[in-house]
C-alpha positions as CSV (number, residue, x, y, z in Angstrom):
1,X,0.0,0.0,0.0
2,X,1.3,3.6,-1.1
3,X,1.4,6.0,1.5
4,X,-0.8,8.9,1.8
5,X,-1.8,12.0,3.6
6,X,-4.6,13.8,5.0
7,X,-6.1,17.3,3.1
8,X,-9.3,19.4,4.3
9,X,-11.5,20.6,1.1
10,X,-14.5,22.3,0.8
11,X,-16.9,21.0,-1.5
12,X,-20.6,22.5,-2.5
13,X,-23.3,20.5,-0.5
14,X,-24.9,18.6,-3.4
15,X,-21.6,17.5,-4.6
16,X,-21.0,16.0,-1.2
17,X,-24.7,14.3,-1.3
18,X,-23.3,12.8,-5.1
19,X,-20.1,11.7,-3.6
20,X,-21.8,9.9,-0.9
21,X,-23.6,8.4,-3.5
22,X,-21.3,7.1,-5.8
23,X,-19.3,6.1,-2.8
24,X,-22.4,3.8,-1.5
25,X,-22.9,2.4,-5.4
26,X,-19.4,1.4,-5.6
27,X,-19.0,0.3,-2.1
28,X,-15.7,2.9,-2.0
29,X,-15.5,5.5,0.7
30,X,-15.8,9.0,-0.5
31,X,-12.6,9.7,0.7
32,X,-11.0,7.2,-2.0
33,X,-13.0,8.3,-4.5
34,X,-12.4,12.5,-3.9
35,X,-8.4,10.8,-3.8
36,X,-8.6,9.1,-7.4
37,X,-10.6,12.4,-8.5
38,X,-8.3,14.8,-7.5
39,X,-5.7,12.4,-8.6
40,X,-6.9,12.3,-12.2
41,X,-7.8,16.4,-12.3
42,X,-4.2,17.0,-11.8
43,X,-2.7,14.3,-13.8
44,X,-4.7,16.0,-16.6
45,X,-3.8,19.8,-15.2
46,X,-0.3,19.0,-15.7
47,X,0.1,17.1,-18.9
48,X,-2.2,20.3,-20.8
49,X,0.7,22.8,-19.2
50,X,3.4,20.3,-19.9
51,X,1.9,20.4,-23.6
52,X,1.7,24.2,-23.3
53,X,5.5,25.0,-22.1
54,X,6.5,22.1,-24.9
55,X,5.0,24.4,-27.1
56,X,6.4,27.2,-25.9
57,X,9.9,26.2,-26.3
58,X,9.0,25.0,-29.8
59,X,8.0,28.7,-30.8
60,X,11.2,30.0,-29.3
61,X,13.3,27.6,-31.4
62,X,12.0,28.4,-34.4
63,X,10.1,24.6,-34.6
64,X,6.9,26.0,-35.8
65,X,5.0,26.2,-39.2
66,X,3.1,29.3,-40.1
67,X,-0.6,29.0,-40.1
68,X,-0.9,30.0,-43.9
69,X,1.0,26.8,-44.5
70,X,0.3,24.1,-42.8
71,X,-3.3,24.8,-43.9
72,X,-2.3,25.5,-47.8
73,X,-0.5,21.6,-47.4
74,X,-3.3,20.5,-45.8
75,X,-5.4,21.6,-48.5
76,X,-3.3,20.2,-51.1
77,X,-4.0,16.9,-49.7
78,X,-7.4,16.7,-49.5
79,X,-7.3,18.1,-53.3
80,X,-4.7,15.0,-54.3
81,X,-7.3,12.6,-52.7
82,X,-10.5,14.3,-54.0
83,X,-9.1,13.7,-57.1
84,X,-8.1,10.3,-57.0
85,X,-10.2,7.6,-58.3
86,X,-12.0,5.4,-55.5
Protein backbone atom coordinates (compact mmCIF):
# COMPACT_ATOMS: atom_id res chain seq x y z
CA UNK A 1 0.00 0.00 0.00
CA UNK A 2 1.29 3.57 -1.06
CA UNK A 3 1.35 5.96 1.45
CA UNK A 4 -0.81 8.88 1.78
CA UNK A 5 -1.77 12.02 3.56
CA UNK A 6 -4.62 13.84 4.95
CA UNK A 7 -6.12 17.26 3.12
CA UNK A 8 -9.29 19.42 4.32
CA UNK A 9 -11.46 20.65 1.07
CA UNK A 10 -14.52 22.28 0.85
CA UNK A 11 -16.94 20.98 -1.51
CA UNK A 12 -20.64 22.46 -2.45
CA UNK A 13 -23.33 20.47 -0.49
CA UNK A 14 -24.90 18.64 -3.38
CA UNK A 15 -21.59 17.53 -4.61
CA UNK A 16 -20.95 15.96 -1.20
CA UNK A 17 -24.72 14.27 -1.34
CA UNK A 18 -23.26 12.84 -5.13
CA UNK A 19 -20.05 11.74 -3.61
CA UNK A 20 -21.79 9.93 -0.94
CA UNK A 21 -23.64 8.37 -3.54
CA UNK A 22 -21.34 7.07 -5.82
CA UNK A 23 -19.30 6.09 -2.80
CA UNK A 24 -22.36 3.76 -1.50
CA UNK A 25 -22.90 2.39 -5.44
CA UNK A 26 -19.43 1.39 -5.56
CA UNK A 27 -19.02 0.34 -2.14
CA UNK A 28 -15.72 2.92 -2.02
CA UNK A 29 -15.53 5.46 0.66
CA UNK A 30 -15.84 9.04 -0.54
CA UNK A 31 -12.63 9.70 0.65
CA UNK A 32 -11.04 7.17 -2.05
CA UNK A 33 -12.98 8.26 -4.54
CA UNK A 34 -12.41 12.47 -3.94
CA UNK A 35 -8.44 10.81 -3.82
CA UNK A 36 -8.57 9.07 -7.38
CA UNK A 37 -10.62 12.38 -8.54
CA UNK A 38 -8.34 14.80 -7.45
CA UNK A 39 -5.66 12.36 -8.59
CA UNK A 40 -6.87 12.34 -12.19
CA UNK A 41 -7.77 16.37 -12.27
CA UNK A 42 -4.18 16.96 -11.82
CA UNK A 43 -2.72 14.26 -13.76
CA UNK A 44 -4.72 16.01 -16.59
CA UNK A 45 -3.82 19.79 -15.21
CA UNK A 46 -0.30 18.96 -15.74
CA UNK A 47 0.09 17.09 -18.90
CA UNK A 48 -2.20 20.26 -20.77
CA UNK A 49 0.69 22.80 -19.23
CA UNK A 50 3.45 20.33 -19.94
CA UNK A 51 1.92 20.39 -23.64
CA UNK A 52 1.72 24.21 -23.28
CA UNK A 53 5.47 24.96 -22.10
CA UNK A 54 6.55 22.14 -24.90
CA UNK A 55 5.03 24.39 -27.11
CA UNK A 56 6.38 27.25 -25.90
CA UNK A 57 9.87 26.18 -26.31
CA UNK A 58 8.95 25.01 -29.82
CA UNK A 59 7.99 28.71 -30.76
CA UNK A 60 11.18 29.99 -29.29
CA UNK A 61 13.27 27.57 -31.36
CA UNK A 62 11.97 28.35 -34.44
CA UNK A 63 10.13 24.65 -34.63
CA UNK A 64 6.93 26.01 -35.82
CA UNK A 65 4.97 26.22 -39.21
CA UNK A 66 3.15 29.29 -40.13
CA UNK A 67 -0.61 28.98 -40.08
CA UNK A 68 -0.94 29.98 -43.88
CA UNK A 69 0.98 26.82 -44.53
CA UNK A 70 0.33 24.08 -42.80
CA UNK A 71 -3.27 24.84 -43.93
CA UNK A 72 -2.32 25.51 -47.81
CA UNK A 73 -0.48 21.60 -47.36
CA UNK A 74 -3.28 20.51 -45.81
CA UNK A 75 -5.37 21.65 -48.52
CA UNK A 76 -3.29 20.20 -51.09
CA UNK A 77 -3.95 16.94 -49.67
CA UNK A 78 -7.38 16.74 -49.53
CA UNK A 79 -7.35 18.08 -53.31
CA UNK A 80 -4.74 15.01 -54.27
CA UNK A 81 -7.32 12.58 -52.70
CA UNK A 82 -10.54 14.27 -54.01
CA UNK A 83 -9.11 13.71 -57.14
CA UNK A 84 -8.11 10.27 -56.96
CA UNK A 85 -10.18 7.62 -58.33
CA UNK A 86 -12.00 5.39 -55.45
Amino acid sequence: MTASTTMTIRLDPQVKDKLGRLAQGTRRSRSFLAGEAVGAYVDRELAIIEGIQRGLADMEAGRTVPHEEAMAELQAVIDAASDTPA
